[in-house]
Structures are given as C-alpha cells and as structure tokens.
N, C-alpha and C positions, 0 to 999 in steps of 0.2 A: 109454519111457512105461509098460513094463510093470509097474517097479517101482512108480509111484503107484497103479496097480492091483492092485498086490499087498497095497496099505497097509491095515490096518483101515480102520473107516468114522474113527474118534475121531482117528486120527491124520491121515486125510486132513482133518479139518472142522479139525484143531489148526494145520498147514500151510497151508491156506486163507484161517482167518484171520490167521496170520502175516502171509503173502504181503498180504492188505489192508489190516493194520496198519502194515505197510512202505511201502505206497503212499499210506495215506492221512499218513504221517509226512512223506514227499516233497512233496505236493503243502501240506503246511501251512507247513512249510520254504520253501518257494517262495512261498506267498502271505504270509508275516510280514516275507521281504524285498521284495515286492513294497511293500507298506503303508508299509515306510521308503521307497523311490523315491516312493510318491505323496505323502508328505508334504514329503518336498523338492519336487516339482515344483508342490504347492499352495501352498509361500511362495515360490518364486520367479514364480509366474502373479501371486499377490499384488502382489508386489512390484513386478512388470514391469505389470499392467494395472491395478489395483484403486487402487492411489498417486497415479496421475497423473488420477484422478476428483478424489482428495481437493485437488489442487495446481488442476486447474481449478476449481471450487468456491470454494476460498481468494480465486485469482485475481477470480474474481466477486464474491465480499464486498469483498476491497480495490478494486474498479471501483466498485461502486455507492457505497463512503464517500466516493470521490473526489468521487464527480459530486456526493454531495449536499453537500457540501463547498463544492464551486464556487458549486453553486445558494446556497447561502445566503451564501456570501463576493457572488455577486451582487446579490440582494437586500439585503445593506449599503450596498453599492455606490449601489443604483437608492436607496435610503429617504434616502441621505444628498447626494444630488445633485439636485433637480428635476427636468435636463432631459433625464435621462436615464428614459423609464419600460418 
C-alpha cells in the first residue's frame, strides 16, 4: 500500500477514477443484460396470464350472442304459436 501512497495526488485522483469507471462499466453491463431477461420474462407473463383474460372475455361475448339468440329464436317461437306464451 505504500506505493499508492507514494503516488502524486493527480495520479491517485487518475487511478480512482479508473478504478470507478471500471465498476461503474460492470454494474451497467449487468444491468443491459438484466433488461433483456426482463423483457423476455414480461412476454412470457404476457403470454402466460394477460391472453387467457382476452379468451375469457371472447368466451363471454360468444355466451351472451348465444343466449340472446335463443331469446329471440324463442320469441318467434311464442308470436307464431298461441298457446304457447
């Protein structure tokens, strides 16, 4: 340790911020591949929970055409029979 105490002041502050430049390159390297992981795992949450809203929903619009469907095929039904009301 004597030698960094040997060092000028300029060339300790020059080493120092190497040495922070170095670590802050590290940690930004790590978080650019982080940001690819998160984006794969935000289409596959997508994919895996957010779709099967869209397919229930669906499922509800084709339930209610059904029914009003019926409803009105029954109502033919009832206008064109009497004895049926």
């Amino acid at each position: 340790m004597k030698w960094f105490y040997d060092m000028k002041i300029g060339a300790r502050l020059i080493t120092a911020f190497v040495i922070v430049g170095a670590i802050t390159a590290i940690v930004g390297y790590m978080g650019i591949n982080s940001m690819g992981n998160i984006a794969e795992l935000a289409a596959s949450s997508y994919a895996n929970q957010t779709l099967g809203i869209a397919y229930i929903k669906q499922a509800d619009v084709d339930l209610i055409v059904s029914v009003r469907s019926s409803h009105l095929d029954w109502k033919r039904v009832s206008n064109r029979c009497p004895l049926v009301s």
